[in-house]
C-alpha positions as CSV (number, residue, x, y, z in Angstrom):
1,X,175.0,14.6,3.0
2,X,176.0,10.7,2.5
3,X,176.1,8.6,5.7
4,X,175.3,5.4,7.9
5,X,172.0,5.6,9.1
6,X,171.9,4.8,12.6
7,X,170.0,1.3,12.3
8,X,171.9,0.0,9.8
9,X,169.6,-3.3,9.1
10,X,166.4,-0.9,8.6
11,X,167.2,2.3,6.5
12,X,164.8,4.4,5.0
13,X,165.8,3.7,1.7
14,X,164.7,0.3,1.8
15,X,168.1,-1.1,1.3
16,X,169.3,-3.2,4.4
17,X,172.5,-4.5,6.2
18,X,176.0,-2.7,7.4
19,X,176.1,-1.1,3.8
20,X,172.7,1.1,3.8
21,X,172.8,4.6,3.1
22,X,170.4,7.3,3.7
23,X,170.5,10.9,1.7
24,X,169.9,13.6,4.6
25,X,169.8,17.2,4.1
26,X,171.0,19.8,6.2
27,X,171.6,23.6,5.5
28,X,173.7,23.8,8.7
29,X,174.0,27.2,10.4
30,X,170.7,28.3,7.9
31,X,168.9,25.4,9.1
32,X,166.4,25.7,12.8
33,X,168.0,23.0,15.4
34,X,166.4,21.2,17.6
35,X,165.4,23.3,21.1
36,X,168.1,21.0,23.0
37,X,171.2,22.6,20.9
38,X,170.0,25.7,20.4
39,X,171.2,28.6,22.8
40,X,169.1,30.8,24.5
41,X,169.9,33.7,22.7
42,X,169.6,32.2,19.5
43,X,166.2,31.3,20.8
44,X,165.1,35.0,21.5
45,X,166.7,35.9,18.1
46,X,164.5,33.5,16.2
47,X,161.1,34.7,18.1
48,X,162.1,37.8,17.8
49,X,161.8,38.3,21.8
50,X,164.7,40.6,21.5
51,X,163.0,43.6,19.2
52,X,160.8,44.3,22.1
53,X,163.8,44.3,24.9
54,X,164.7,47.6,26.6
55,X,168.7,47.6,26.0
56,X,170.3,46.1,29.0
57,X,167.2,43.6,30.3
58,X,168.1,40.3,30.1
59,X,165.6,37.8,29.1
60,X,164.2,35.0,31.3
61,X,164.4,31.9,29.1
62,X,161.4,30.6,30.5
63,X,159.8,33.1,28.8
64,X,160.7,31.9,25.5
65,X,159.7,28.2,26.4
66,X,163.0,26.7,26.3
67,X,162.0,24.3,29.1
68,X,160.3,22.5,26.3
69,X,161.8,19.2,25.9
70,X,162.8,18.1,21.7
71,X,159.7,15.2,22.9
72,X,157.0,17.2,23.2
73,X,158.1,19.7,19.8
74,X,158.8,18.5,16.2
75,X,160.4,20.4,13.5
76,X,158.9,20.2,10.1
77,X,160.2,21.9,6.4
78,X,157.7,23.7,4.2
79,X,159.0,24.2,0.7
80,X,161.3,24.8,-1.4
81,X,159.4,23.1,-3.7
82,X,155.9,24.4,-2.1
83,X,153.9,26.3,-4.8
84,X,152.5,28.4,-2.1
85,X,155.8,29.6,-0.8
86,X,156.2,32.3,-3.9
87,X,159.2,30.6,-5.6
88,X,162.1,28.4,-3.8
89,X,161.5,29.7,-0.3
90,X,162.3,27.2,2.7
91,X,160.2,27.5,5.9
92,X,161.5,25.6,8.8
93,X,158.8,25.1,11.7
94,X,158.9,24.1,14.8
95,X,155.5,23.1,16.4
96,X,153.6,22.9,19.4
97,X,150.8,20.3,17.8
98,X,149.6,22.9,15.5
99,X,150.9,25.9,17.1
100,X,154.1,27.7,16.0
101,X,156.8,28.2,18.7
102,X,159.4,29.1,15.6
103,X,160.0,30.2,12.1
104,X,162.8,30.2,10.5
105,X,163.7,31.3,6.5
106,X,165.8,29.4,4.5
107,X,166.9,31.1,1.5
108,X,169.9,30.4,-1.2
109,X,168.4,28.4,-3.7
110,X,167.8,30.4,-6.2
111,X,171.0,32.2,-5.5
112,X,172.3,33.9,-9.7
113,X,175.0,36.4,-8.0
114,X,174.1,39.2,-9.7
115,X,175.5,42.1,-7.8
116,X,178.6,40.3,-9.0
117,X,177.7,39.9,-12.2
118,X,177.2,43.5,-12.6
119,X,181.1,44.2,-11.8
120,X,181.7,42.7,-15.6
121,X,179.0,44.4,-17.6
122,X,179.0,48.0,-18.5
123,X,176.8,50.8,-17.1
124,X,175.0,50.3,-20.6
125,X,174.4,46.3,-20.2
126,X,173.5,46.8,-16.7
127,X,169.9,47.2,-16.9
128,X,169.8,44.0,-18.7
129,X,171.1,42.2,-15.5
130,X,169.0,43.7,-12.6
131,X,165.7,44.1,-14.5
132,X,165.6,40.0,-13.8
133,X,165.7,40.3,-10.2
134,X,162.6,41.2,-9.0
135,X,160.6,39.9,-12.1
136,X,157.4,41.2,-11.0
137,X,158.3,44.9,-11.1
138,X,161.4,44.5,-13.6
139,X,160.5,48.3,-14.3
140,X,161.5,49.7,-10.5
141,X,165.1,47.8,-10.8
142,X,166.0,49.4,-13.9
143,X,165.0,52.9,-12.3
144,X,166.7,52.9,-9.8
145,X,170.0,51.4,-11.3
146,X,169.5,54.4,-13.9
147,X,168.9,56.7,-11.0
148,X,172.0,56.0,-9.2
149,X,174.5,55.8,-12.3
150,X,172.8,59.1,-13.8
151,X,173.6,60.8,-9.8
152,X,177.4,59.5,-10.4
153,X,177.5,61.4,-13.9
154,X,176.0,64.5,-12.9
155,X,173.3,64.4,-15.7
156,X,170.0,66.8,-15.5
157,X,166.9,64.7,-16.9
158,X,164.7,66.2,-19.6
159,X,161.1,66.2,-18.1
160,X,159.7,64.1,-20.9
161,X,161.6,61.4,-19.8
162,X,161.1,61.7,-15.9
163,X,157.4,61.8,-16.9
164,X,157.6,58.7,-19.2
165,X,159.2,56.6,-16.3
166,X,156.7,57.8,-13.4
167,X,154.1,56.1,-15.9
168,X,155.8,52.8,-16.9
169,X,156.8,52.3,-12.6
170,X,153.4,53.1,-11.8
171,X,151.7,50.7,-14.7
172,X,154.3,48.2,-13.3
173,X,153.1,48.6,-9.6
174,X,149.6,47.8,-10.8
175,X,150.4,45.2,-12.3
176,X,152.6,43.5,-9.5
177,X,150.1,44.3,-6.7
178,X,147.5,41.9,-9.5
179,X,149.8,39.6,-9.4
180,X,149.4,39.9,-5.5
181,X,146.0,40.0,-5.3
182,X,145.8,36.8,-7.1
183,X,148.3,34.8,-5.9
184,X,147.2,36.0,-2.6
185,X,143.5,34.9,-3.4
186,X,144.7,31.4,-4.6
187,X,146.5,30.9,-1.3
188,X,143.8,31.8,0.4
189,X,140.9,29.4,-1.2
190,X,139.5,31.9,-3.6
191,X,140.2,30.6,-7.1
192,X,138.3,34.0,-8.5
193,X,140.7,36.0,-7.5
194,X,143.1,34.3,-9.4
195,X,141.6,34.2,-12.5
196,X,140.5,38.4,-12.3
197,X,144.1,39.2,-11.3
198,X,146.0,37.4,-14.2
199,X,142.6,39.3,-16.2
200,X,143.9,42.8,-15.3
201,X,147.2,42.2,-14.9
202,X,148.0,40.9,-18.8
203,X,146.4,44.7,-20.2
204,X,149.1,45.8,-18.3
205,X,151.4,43.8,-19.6
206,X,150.6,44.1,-23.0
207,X,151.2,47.6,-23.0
208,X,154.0,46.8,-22.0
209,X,155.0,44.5,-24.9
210,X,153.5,47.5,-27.4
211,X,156.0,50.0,-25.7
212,X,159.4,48.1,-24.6
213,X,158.9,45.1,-27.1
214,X,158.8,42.7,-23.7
215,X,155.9,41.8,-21.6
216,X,159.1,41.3,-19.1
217,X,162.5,41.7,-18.5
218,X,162.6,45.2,-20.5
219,X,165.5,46.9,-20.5
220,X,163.9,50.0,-21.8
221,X,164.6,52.5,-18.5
222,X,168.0,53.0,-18.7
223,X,170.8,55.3,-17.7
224,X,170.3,59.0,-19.8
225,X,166.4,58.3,-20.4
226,X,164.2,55.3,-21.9
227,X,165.5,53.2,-24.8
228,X,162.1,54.8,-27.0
229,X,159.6,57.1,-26.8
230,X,156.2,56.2,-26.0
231,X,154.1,54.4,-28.4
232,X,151.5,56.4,-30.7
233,X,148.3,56.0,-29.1
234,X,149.6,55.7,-25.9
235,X,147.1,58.1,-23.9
236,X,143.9,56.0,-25.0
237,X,146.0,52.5,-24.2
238,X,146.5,53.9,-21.0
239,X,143.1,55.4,-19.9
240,X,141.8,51.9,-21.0
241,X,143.0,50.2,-18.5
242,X,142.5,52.8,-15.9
243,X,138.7,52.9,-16.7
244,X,139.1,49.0,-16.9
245,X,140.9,48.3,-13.5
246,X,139.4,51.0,-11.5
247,X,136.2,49.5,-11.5
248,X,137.2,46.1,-10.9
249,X,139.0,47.2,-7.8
250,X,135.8,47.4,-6.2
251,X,134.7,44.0,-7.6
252,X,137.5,42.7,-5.9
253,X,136.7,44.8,-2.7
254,X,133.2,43.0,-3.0
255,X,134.4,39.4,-3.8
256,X,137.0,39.8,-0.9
257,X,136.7,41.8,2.1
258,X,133.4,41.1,3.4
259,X,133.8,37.7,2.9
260,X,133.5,35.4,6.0
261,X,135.8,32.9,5.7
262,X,138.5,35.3,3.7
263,X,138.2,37.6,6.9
264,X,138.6,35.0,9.6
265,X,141.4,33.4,7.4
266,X,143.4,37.4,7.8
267,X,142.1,39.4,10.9
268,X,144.3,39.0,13.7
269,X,146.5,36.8,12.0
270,X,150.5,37.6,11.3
271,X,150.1,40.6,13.1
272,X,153.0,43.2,13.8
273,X,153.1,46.7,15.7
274,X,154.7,49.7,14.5
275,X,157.7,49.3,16.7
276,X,158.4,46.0,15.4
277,X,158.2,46.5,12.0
278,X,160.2,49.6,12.6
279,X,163.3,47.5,14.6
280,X,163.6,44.9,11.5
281,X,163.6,48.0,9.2
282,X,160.8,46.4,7.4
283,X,159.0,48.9,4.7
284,X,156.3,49.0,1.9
285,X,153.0,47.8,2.3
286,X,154.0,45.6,5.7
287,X,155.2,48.7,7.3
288,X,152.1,51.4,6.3
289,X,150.0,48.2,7.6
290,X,150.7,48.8,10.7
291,X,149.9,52.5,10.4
292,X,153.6,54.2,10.0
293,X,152.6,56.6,6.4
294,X,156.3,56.0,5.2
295,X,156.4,56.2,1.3
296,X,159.5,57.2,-0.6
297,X,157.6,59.2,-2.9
298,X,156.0,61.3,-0.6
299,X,159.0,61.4,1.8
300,X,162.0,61.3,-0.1
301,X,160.1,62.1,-3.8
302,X,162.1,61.7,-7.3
303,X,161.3,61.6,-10.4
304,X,158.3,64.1,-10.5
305,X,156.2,62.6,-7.7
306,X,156.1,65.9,-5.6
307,X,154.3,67.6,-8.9
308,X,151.3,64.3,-8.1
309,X,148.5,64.2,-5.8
310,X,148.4,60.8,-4.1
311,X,147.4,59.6,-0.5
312,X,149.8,57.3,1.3
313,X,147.5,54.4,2.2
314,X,148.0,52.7,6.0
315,X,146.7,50.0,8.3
316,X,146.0,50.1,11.7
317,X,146.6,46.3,13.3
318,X,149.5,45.4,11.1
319,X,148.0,41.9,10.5
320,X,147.6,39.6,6.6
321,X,144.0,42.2,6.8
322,X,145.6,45.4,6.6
323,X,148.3,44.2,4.0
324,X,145.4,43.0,1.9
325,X,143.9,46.8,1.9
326,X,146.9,48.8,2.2
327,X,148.0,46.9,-1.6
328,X,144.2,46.9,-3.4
329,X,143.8,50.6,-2.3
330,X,147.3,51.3,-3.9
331,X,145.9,50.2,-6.9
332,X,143.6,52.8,-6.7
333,X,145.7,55.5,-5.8
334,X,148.4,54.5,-8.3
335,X,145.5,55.1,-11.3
336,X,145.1,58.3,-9.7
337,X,148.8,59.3,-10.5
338,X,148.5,57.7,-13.9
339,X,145.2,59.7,-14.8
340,X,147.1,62.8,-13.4
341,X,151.2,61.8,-15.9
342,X,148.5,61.9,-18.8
343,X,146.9,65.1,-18.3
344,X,150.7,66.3,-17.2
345,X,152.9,64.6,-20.2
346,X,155.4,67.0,-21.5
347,X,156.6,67.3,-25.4
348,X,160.7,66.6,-25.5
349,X,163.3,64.4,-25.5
350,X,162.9,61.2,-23.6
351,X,166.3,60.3,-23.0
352,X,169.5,63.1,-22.0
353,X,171.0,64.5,-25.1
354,X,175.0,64.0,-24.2
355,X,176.6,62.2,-26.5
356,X,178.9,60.9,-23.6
357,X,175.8,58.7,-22.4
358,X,173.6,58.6,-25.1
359,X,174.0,57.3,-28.8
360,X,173.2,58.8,-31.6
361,X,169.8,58.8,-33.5
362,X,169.5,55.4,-35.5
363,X,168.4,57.3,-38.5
364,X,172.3,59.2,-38.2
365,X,173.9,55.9,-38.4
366,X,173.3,55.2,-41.7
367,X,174.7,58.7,-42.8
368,X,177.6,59.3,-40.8
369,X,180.5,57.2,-40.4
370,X,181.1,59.1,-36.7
371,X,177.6,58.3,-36.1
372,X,178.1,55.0,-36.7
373,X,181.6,54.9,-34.6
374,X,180.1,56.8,-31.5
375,X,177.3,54.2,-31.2
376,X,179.6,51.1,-31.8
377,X,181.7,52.4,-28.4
378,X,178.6,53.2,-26.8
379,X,177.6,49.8,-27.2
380,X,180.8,47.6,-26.8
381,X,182.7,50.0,-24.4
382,X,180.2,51.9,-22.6
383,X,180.7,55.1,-21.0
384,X,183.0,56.0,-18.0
385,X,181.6,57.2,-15.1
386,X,183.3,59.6,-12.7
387,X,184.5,58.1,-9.4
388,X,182.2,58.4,-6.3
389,X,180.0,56.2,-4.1
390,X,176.1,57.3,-4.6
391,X,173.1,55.2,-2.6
392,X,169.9,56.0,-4.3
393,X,166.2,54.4,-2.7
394,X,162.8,54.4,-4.6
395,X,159.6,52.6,-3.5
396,X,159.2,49.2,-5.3
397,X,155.9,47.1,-4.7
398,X,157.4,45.5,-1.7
399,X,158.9,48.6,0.0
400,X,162.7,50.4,-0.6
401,X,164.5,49.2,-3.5
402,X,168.2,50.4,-3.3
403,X,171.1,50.6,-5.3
404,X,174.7,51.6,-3.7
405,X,177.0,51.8,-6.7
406,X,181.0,52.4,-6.3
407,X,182.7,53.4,-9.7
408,X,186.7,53.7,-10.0
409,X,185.7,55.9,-13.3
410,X,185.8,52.8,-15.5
411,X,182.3,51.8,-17.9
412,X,182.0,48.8,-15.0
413,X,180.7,49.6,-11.7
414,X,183.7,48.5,-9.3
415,X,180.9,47.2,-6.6
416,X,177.0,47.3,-6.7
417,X,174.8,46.4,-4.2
418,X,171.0,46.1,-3.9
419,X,169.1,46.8,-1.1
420,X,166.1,44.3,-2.1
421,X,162.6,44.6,0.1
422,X,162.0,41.1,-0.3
423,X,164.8,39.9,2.0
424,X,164.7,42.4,4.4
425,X,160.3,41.5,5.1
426,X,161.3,38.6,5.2
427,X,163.0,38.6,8.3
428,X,159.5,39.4,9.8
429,X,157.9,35.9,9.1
430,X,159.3,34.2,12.5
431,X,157.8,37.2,14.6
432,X,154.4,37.2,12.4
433,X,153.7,32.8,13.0
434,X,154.8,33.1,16.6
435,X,152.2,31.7,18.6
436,X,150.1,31.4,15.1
437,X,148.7,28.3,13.5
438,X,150.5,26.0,10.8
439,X,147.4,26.7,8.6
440,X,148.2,30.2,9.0
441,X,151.8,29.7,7.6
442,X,150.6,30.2,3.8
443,X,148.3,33.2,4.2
444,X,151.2,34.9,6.4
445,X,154.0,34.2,3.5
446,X,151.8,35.5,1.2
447,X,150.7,38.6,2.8
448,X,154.4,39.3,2.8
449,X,154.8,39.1,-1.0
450,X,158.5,37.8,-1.1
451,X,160.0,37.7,-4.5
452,X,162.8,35.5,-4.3
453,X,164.7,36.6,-7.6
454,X,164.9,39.5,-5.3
455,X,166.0,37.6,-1.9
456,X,168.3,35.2,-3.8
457,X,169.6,37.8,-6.3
């Protein structure tokens, strides 16, 4: 916003007289006001005092330091351009010296509208536009976008293909919680880390690149199966980079958690209860940190998780610590399901055989003018889906990834929305810096591993 600043022969512009402009930004409602104009029970809503309220007690707002005077506080931005705020993520503080009284999110920048974007592409081209949300597990959005359209057509899944996709989300939840670990590490002070976790997570990706033709962005999971089969080779590929990662984990446990400076810089700090986590429906690692064993795949399983052994990994304290272990011991525990889809793979089709979803062999296309018919429809009209509402959850990196998908029995979903992790944890950063440090405000964002293609999406 454009205006007069209010000395108009000094302007911070370093243009003078009546004429001097200064550009200010404001994000308005989004933005955190100074104490003086804000309410009291906007107050409590931004430290989070109401979570832990018995319903009817009313709040003493000397409790929540409102007879601090706009003097003694000052409000300060952090990002969106901050490298250490995991893409364009806005943190407004306001401090006590160095202490935080309040956190508040900004988010919008990166807004692409996607769940709107998905009401003009077909079921088919929709994988193609939610794979790009969250970038660092693109694998998890097309599952569960497939998941929910193949619940709306009533479609049984051959085995093969259930299999095929436990491995690729499982490979793609290694790789993100790398990308974690290292980002994390950097943040922290400890350059190792994130040279090791780009290391380990690029095998990942290039099996990737050998089995979807994109080290990203993949399109390959999509509704009626995968868009191939698996590679030849595949099982050694794989068992590589279990025997590779597996080990490393417990370089990483070494490099990192007995460290002195790495522990003072995460014990105690950003810490959450159970309760808390639980009232801002907060799930994934942040919730298991602070010992609730919720995991969709042991609680809700699909796919073929209930045929796995696994152990749902928890905290105890809730605080930057316990998200640290919680993620590098689901490393481990995700090779251990990989190890176990090897020994398990089944020999069949890898995508439904119903020629209302699924086009025709490429080899038939060249033979048969039908052939070649079916699969130009399939691809420029797409399929129609039966009416019905369907909500359908699986556990991402971050925590539940939904999909809630409306079709009118058109190839277009009428509505879609997703129900990313990323902005819902994020709504736990205000209650995790209250009281905290401003140096604290980096390792706390990171230990909530925000995605914002997934926030903004």
């Amino acid at each position: 916003m454009t205006g007069h600043h209010p000395d108009p022969e000094v302007a911070p512009t370093g243009r003078t007289g009546p004429d001097a402009l200064v550009l200010e930004t404001s994000e308005s409602h989004q933005g955190l006001q100074p104490r003086e104009q804000t309410s009291p029970e906007e107050l409590r809503r931004e430290v989070g005092a109401v979570l832990r309220l018995p319903e009817g007690v009313s709040v003493d707002p000397t409790n929540i330091d409102v007879e601090r005077s706009d003097d003694e506080t000052m409000i300060i931005n952090m990002g969106p351009q901050h490298p250490s705020t995991h893409g364009v993520l806005r943190l407004m503080f306001e401090l006590d010296g160095e202490t935080v009284l309040r956190t508040k999110p900004v988010i919008g920048y990166l807004h692409t509208g996607m769940e709107k974007t998905a009401e003009e592409l077909t079921y088919v081209q929709g994988c193609t536009n939610v794979t790009r949300m969250d970038y660092l597990s693109p694998l998890h959005n097309e599952l569960v976008f497939s998941l929910a359209t193949e619940a709306l057509l009533g479609v049984e899944m051959p085995p093969r293909s259930d299999w095929i996709r436990m491995l690729l989300v499982e490979l793609n939840r290694v790789s993100s919680h790398l990308m974690w670990m290292a980002t994390n590490g950097m943040d922290i002070g400890s350059t190792s880390m994130m040279i090791y976790g780009f290391r380990e997570r690029e095998m990942v990706l290039a099996f990737f690149e050998k089995t979807t033709g994109l080290r990203m962005n993949h399109n390959f999971i999509r509704p009626g199966g995968t868009a191939a089969d698996l590679p030849d080779g595949w099982e050694d590929d794989v068992m590589v980079i279990c025997d590779t990662i597996l080990p490393r984990c417990d370089e990483y446990d070494e490099l990192m958690t007995g460290q002195p400076i790495f522990r003072r810089r995460t014990e105690g700090v950003g810490a959450i209860t159970a309760e808390e986590a639980l009232a801002l429906s907060l799930t994934g690692p942040i919730l298991r940190s602070t010992g609730v064993p919720w995991d969709l795949r042991r609680a809700m399983p699909y796919l073929r998780y209930d045929e796995v052994e696994f152990d749902v990994i928890v905290g105890t304290y809730g605080d930057n610590f316990d998200r640290y272990s919680v993620r590098l011991n689901e490393i481990r525990e995700s090779i251990r399901i990989i190890r176990q889809i090897v020994e398990k793979m089944p020999a069949g089709d890898y995508r439904v055989q119903d020629r209302k979803v699924t086009p025709p062999p490429r080899g038939r296309i060249d033979e048969s003018m039908e052939a070649l018919i079916h699969h130009f429809k399939t691809f420029t009209e797409g399929f129609r889906v039966p009416s019905g509402e369907v909500y359908v959850a699986t556990e991402s990196p971050r925590g539940e990834l939904g999909c809630y998908l409306v079709s009118d029995g058109t190839p277009n979903p009428y509505r879609m929305h997703i129900r990313g992790p990323s902005f819902v944890n994020l709504q736990a950063m205000p209650l995790m810096m209250r009281g905290g440090l401003l140096a604290d405000a980096v390792a706390v964002c990171s230990s909530i591993d925000p995605v914002m293609g997934e926030v903004d999406r």
